[in-house]
C-alpha positions in Angstrom: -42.1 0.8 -27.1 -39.1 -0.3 -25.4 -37.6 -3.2 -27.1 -36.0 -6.5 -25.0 -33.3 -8.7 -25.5 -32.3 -11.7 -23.3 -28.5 -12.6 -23.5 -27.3 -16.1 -21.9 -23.6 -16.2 -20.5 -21.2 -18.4 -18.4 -20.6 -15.1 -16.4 -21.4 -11.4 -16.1 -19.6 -8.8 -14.4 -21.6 -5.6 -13.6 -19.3 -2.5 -13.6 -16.3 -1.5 -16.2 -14.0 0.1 -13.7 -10.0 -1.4 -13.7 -11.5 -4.2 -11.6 -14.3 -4.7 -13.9 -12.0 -4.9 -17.2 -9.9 -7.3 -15.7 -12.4 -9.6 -14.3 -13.9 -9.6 -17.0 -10.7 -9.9 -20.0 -9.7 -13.1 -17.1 -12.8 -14.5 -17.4 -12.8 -14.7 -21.0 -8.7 -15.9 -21.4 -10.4 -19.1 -19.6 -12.8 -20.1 -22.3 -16.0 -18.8 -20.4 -19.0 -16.4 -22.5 -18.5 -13.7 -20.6 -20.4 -10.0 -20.6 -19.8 -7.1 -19.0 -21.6 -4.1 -18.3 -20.7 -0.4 -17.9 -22.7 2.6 -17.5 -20.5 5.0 -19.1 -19.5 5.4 -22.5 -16.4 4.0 -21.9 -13.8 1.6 -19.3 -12.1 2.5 -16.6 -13.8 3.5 -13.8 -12.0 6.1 -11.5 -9.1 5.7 -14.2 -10.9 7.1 -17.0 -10.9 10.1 -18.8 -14.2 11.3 -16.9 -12.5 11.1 -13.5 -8.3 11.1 -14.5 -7.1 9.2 -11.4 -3.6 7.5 -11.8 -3.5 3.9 -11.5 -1.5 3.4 -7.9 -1.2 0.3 -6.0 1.1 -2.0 -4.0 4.4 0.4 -5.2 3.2 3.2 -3.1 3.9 6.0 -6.0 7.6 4.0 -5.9 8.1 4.5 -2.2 8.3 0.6 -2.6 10.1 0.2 -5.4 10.3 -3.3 -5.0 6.3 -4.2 -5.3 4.1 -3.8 -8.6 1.0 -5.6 -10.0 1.9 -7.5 -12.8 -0.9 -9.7 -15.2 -3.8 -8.2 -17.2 -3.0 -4.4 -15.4 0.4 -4.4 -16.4 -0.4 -5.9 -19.6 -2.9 -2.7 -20.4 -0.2 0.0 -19.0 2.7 -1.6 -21.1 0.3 -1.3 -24.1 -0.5 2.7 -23.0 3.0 3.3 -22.6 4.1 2.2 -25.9 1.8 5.0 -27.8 0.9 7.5 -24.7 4.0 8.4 -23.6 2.5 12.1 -21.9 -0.2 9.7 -20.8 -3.3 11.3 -22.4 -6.4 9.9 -20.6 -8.3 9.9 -24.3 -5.7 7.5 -25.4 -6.3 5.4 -22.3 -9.9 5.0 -22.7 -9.0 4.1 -26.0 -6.3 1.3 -25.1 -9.2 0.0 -23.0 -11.6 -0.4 -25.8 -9.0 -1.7 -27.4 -8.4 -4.5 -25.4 -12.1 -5.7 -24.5 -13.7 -5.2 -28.5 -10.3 -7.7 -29.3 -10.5 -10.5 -26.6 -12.3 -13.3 -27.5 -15.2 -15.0 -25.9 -16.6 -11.3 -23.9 -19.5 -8.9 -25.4 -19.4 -5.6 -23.6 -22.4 -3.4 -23.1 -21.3 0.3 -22.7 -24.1 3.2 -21.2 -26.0 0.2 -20.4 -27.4 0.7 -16.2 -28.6 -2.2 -14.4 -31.5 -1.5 -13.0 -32.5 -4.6 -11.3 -32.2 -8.4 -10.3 -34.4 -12.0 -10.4 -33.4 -14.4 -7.3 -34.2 -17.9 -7.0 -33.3 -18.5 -3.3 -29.6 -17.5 -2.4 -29.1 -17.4 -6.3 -29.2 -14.9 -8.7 -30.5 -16.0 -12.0 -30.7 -12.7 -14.2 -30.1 -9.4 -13.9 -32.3 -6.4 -15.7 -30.1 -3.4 -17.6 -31.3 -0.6 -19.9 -28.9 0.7 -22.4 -30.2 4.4 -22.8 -28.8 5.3 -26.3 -30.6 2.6 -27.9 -33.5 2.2 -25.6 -33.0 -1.6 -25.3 -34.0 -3.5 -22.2 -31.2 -6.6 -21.6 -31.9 -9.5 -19.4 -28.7 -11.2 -18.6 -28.9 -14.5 -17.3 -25.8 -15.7 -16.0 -24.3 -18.7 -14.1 -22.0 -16.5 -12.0 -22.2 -13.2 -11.3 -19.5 -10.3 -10.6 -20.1 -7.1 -8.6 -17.9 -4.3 -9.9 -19.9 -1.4 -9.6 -17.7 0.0 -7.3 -20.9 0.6 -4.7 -22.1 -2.7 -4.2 -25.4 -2.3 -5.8 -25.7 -5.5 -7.4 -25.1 -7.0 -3.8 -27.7 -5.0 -2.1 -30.6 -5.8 -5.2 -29.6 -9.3 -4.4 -29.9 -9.2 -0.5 -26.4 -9.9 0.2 -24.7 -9.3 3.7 -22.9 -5.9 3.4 -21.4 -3.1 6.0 -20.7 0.6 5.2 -19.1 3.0 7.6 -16.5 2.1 10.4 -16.0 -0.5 12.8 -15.4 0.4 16.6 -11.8 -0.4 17.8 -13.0 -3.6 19.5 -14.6 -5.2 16.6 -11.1 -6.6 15.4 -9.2 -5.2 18.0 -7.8 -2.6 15.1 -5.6 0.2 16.9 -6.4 2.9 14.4 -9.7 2.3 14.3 -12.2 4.9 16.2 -13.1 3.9 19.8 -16.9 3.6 18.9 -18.3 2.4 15.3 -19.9 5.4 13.2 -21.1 5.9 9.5 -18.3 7.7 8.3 -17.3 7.1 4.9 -15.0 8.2 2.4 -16.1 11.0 0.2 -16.3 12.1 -3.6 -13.8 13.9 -5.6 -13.6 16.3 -8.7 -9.9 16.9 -9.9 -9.2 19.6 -12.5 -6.1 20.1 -14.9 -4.5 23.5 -15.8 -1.7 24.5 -17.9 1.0 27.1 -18.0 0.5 29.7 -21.3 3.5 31.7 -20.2 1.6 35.0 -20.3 -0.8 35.7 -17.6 -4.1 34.7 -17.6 -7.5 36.0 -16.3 -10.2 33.9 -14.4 -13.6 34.6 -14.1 -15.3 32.3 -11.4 -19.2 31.0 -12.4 -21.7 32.6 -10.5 -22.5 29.4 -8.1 -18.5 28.9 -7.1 -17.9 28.8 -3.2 -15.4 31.3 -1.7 -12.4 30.0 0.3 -10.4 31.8 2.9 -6.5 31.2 3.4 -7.1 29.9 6.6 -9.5 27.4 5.6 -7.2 25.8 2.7 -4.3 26.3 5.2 -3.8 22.4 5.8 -4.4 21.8 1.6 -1.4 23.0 -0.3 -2.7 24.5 -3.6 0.2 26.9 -4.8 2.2 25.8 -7.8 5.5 23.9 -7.2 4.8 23.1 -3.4 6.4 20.4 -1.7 4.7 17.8 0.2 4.3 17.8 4.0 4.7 15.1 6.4 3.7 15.5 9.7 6.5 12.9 10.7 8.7 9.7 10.1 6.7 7.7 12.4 5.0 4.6 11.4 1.8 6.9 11.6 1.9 9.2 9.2 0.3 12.8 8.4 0.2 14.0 5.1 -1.4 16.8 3.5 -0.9 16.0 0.2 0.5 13.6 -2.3 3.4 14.4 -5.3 0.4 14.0 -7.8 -1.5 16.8 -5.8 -1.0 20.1 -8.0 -2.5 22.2 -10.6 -1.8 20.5 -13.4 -3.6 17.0 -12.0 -6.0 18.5 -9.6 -6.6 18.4 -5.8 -7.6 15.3 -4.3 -8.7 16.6 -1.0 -11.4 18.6 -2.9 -13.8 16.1 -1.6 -17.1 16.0 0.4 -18.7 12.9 2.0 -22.8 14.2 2.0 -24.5 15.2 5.4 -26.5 12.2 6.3 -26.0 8.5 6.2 -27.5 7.8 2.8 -24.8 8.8 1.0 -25.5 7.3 -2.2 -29.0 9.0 -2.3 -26.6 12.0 -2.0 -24.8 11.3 -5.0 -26.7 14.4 -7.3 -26.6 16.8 -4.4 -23.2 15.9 -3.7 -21.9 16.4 -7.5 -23.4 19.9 -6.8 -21.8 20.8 -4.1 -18.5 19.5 -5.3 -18.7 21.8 -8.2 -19.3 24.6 -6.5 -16.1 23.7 -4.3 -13.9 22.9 -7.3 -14.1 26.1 -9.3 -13.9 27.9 -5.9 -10.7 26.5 -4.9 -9.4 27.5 -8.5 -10.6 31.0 -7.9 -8.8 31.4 -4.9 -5.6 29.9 -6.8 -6.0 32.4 -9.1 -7.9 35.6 -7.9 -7.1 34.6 -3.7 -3.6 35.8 -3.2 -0.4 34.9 -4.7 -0.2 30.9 -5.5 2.2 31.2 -8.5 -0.8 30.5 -10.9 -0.6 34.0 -12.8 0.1 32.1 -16.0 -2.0 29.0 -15.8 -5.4 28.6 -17.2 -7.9 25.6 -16.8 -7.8 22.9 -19.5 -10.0 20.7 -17.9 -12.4 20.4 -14.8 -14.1 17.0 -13.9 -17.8 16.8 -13.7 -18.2 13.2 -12.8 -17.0 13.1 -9.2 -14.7 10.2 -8.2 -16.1 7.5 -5.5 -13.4 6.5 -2.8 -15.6 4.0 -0.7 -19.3 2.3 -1.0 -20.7 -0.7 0.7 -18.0 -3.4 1.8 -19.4 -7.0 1.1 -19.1 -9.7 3.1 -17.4 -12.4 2.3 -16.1 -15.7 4.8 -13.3 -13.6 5.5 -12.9 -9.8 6.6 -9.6 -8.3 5.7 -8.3 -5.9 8.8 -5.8 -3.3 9.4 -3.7 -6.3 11.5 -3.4 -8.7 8.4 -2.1 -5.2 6.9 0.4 -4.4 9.3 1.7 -8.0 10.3 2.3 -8.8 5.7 -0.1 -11.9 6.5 -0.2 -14.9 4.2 -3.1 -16.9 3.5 -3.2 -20.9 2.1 -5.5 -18.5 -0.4 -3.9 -15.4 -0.9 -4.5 -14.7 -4.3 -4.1 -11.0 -4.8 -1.8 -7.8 -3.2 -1.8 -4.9 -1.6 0.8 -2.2 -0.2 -0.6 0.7 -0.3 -0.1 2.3 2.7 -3.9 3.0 5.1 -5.4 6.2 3.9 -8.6 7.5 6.0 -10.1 10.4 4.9 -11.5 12.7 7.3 -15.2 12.7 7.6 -16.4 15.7 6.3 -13.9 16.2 3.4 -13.2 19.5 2.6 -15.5 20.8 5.3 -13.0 19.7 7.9 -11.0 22.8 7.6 -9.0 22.3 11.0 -7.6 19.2 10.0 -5.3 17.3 7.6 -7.5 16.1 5.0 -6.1 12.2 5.3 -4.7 10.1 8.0 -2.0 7.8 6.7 -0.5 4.5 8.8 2.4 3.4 6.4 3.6 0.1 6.9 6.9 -1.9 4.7 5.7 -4.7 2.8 3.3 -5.9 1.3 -0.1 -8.3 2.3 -1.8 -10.9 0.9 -5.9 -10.6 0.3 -7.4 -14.5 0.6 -10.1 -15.9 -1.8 -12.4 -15.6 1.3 -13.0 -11.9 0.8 -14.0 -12.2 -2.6 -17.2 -13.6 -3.0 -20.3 -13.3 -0.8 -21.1 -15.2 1.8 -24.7 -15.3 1.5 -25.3 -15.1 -2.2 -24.2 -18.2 -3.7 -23.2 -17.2 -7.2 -22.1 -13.7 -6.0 -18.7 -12.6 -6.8 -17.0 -9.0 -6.1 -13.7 -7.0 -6.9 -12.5 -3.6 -6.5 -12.9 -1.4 -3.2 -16.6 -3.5 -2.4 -14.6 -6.4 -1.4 -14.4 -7.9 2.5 -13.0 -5.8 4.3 -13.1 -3.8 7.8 -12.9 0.4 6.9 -9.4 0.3 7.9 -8.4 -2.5 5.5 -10.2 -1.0 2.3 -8.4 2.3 3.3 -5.6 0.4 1.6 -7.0 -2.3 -0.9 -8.9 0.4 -2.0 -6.8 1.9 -4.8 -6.9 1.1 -8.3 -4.3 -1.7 -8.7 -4.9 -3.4 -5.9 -8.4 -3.8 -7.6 -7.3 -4.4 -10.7 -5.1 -7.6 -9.8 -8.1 -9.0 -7.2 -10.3 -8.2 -10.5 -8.3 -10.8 -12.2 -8.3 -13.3 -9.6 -12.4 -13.1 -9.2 -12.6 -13.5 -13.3 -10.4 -16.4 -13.1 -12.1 -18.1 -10.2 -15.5 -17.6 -11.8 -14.4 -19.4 -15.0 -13.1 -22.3 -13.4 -16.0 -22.9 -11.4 
C-alpha cells in the first residue's frame, strides 16, 4: 500500500533544473517555506551530469566579454571553481546538493514526479507527486506555485494559456520569423565525451547504431581539432558549430525533433532514435574515414537526451525577437539575456542539406520584464527557465541556461514577497 504524506509550504517550485535551484535557494534567502521538486536523482537540469551541457548565457561563450549573470548562478560557479577546476560534472551535481541540503528554510524532494494538480478556480491549491524510491505519495499544498519543469507541464495540468511551435512573421511583425506559423520546435540532444589514450583504439558500433555517409554529416564538423565555420560577418549569422562542439564534449547538432506534433508523447521513441544516431555518428568518427580520432576512445555517452524547447507560457507580456534586437528596457526588467537567436532546423539531424542552426547575433544585451514571468490565467502560477513568455524567436535566445538561471532568481524572489 502506497503510503501519503501532505507537506504545507509558502511556495513550491516544480522542476530542479538551474532555473529551478535558483528559484527555489531565492525563495528561501527571503524567509518563505519553500519545496522543491525534481525528478532526477540529482539538480541541474540540462547542466547536470546526466546531460553535461555548459552553463552559457548573456556572455555569448565571451564573445561579449562585457555581460555575465551574476547572483545565486555565479555564486554556485564561484563555489565549483574553487574545487573543480577540470570542471568534473560529478563534482557539480555535488556543489548543487551542496547548496540546497545547506540553505535554510527549503526541503527538497529528489526522484519525486508530479503527477498531478487540485484547482480551485484560476488557483492551484495542491499539487500530487510520487517519489519512486520510497513509494511515498506527496501532496504539496502551496500558496504560490513555480513551473520549472522545463516543458510546462505543471501549466498545462493547471489549464494555463500556453503556445508551442512558431509564430508567422506577422504575429509581431518578427523579420526572422517564418512567413506562415508551423509546429516546429526545437529538438532533443545526446552529447558524448571521448578521450585521447595515445595509442590507437578500436570501436565496435552496437548492433542498433545508424550509419552515416560523408555527405550527410558534411555541414556538421566532427573531425578532431576542426575550426568553427561561419557562413558570414553579417548580422545574420550561419554557423555549423560552436568552440564547445568536439569529441571530447559531444556534438550538439546530434539532435532530432520527433515526426509529429506531439512531441512530448515522443519523448521514449525519440531517446531511441537519438541513441541510435549518437553511437552512429561516433562510428563514422572512428570506422568512417579519417577524422583524427585513431587514438580516442568513448568515456562517456549520454542516455538522457537534453530538451531545447517545450511549451512557452503566457504571461501579460510576450518577449519577441524586436525587444531582442532593439536592447529594450522595461519599468520591470528584472532579468538578462544576450545570447545571440539560435533556431534549430526542424528536423535535427535529419536535415542533412542544411546548417544545423540559424543564428541572428545582435551586440548588447536585453532586458526580460516581470510580465513574462508568471501566467496570465493562473493566478498563483509562476514560471522560469526556457517555458517563460516568449514568441519562438525570443526563447531561441532566453533559452540557455543562465539566462534561466538569473530569471529563476527573480521568480523565487517575487513569489516570497508576495
Amino acid at each position: 500500500m502506497l503510503q501519503r504524506k501532505k507537506i504545507n509550504v509558502d511556495l513550491c517550485v516544480v522542476g530542479g533544473g538551474m532555473a529551478g535551484v535558483c528559484a527555489a535557494m531565492a525563495s528561501a534567502r527571503h524567509g518563505a517555506k519553500t519545496a522543491i521538486i525534481q525528478d532526477r536523482p540529482m539538480f541541474g537540469g540540462n547542466a547536470s551530469s546526466e546531460i553535461r551541457m555548459h552553463v552559457c548565457g548573456a556572455s555569448e561563450n565571451q564573445k561579449k566579454p562585457d555581460l555575465e549573470e551574476g547572483g545565486i548562478l555565479h555564486e554556485l560557479l564561484l563555489a565549483n571553481k574553487s574545487r573543480n577546476d577540470y570542471f568534473n560534472f560529478s563534482i557539480w551535481d555535488m556543489t548543487l546538493y551542496e547548496a540546497v541540503r545547506a540553505q535554510e528554510n527549503l526541503d527538497f524532494y529528489l526522484n519525486t514526479t508530479m503527477v498531478g494538480c487540485e484547482m480551485d478556480g484560476a488557483r492551484i491549491t495542491e499539487i500530487h507527486c510520487r517519489t519512486l524510491t520510497t513509494e511515498m505519495n506527496l501532496h504539496i499544498k502551496a500558496e504560490i506555485f513555480v513551473d520549472c519543469t522545463g516543458i510546462g507541464t505543471l501549466a498545462m495540468y493547471a489549464g494555463a494559456d500556453y503556445t508551442v511551435g512558431s509564430e508567422g512573421k506577422a504575429e509581431f511583425g518578427e523579420a526572422d520569423a517564418p512567413d506562415v506559423a508551423n509546429g516546429n520546435r526545437m529538438g532533443n540532444t545526446l552529447l558524448l565525451k571521448a578521450v585521447d589514450r595515445g595509442h590507437p583504439v578500436r570501436f565496435t558500433p552496437p548492433a542498433f547504431a545508424r550509419h552515416f555517409t560523408e555527405e550527410e554529416l558534411r555541414f556538421r564538423p566532427h573531425s578532431t581539432g576542426f575550426t568553427v565555420a561561419v557562413g558570414d560577418t553579417s548580422d545574420y549569422t550561419r554557423m555549423t558549430a560552436f568552440s564547445t562542439s568536439s569529441v571530447d564534449y559531444g556534438y550538439w547538432w546530434i539532435e532530432l525533433c520527433g515526426h509529429t506534433e506531439d512531441f512530448f508523447a515522443e519523448y521514449e521513441d525519440v531517446r531511441d532514435e537519438l541513441m541510435s544516431c549518437v553511437w552512429g555518428v561516433w562510428d563514422h568518427i572512428k570506422n568512417g574515414g579519417d577524422h583524427g580520432a585513431e587514438n580516442f576512445d568513448l568515456e562517456w555517452v549520454g542516455i538522457l537526451p537534453g530538451m531545447r524547447e517545450g511549451r512557452r507560457i503566457l504571461g501579460d507580456y510576450i518577449l519577441t525577437e524586436n525587444d531582442i534586437l532593439e536592447n529594450r528596457r522595461f519599468d520591470d526588467g528584472v532579468a538578462y539575456g544576450g545570447w545571440a537567436m539560435d533556431v534549430h532546423t526542424a528536423h535535427g539531424l535529419y536535415d542533412f542539406h542544411k546548417n544545423p542552426s540559424f543564428i541572428r547575433c545582435f551586440d548588447g544585451a536585453y532586458e526580460i520584464p516581470y510580465r513574462c514571468y508568471y501566467s496570465r490565467n493562473v493566478s498563483n502560477l509562476m514560471m522560469a527557465g526556457k517555458i517563460i513568455s516568449a514568441s519562438k524567436m525570443g526563447i531561441s535566445s532566453a533559452r540557455v541556461i543562465g539566462t534561466c538561471a538569473i530569471g529563476g532568481q527573480a521568480v523565487g524572489t517575487a513569489a516570497a514577497m508576495c
